[in-house]
C-alpha positions as CSV (number, residue, x, y, z in Angstrom):
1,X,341.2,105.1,98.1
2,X,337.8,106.3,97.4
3,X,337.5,108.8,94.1
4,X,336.0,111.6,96.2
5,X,339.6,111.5,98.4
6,X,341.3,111.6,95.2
7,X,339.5,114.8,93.9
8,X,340.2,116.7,97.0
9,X,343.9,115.3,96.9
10,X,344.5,116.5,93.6
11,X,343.0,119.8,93.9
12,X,344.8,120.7,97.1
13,X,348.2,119.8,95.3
14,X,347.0,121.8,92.5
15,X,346.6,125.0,94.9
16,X,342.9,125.2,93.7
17,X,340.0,125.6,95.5
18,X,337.0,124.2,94.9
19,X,335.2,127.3,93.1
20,X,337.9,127.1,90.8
21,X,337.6,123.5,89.7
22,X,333.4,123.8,89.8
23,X,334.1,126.7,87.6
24,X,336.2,124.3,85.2
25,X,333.3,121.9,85.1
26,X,330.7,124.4,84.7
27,X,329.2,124.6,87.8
28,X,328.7,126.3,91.5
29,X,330.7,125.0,93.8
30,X,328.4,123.7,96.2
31,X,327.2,121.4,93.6
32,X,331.5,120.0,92.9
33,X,331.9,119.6,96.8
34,X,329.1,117.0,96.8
35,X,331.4,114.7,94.5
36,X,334.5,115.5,96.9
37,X,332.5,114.7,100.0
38,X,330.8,111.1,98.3
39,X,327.1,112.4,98.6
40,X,326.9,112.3,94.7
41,X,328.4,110.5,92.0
42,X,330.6,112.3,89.3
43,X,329.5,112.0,86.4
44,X,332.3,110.3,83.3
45,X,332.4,113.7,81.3
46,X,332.9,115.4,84.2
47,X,336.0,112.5,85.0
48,X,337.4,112.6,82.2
49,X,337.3,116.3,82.0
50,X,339.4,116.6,85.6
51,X,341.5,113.7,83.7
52,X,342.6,116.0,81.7
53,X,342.7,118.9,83.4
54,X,345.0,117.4,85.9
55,X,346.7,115.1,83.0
56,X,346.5,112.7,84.8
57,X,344.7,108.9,83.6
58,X,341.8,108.0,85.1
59,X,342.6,104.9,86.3
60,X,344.5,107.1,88.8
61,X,341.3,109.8,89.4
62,X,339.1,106.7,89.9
63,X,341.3,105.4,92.8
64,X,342.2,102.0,90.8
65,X,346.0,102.5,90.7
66,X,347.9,104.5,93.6
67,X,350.2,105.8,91.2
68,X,350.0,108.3,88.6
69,X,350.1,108.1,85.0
70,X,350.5,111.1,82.8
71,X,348.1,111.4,79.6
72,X,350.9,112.9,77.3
């Protein structure tokens, strides 16, 4: 699974929508649905911020591992 898929995954389980997580990463919305659709890459502060966020590892986030791992 590609990251972008993962993004939208996890912010549709989350009942977000994508305002809300641009809003998390400090910025519009338009700009966050670029990294869910794979037009633009995400950048590793932004990652690890939705890592967090999510509390979830990265590996996971980056679509390395299909199963979750909690941070804590």
């Amino acid at each position: 699974m590609y990251f972008y898929q993962r993004l939208k995954d996890l912010r549709e389980d989350n009942d977000k929508n994508q305002t809300e997580v641009a809003d998390i990463l400090g910025m519009k919305y338009q700009q966050y649905a670029l990294y869910e659709n794979g037009e633009r890459e995400i950048p590793l502060h932004h990652f690890i911020t939705l890592a967090k966020y999510y509390n979830i590892s990265l590996d996971y986030l980056a679509g390395l591992i299909d199963t979750p791992k909690k941070l804590h």
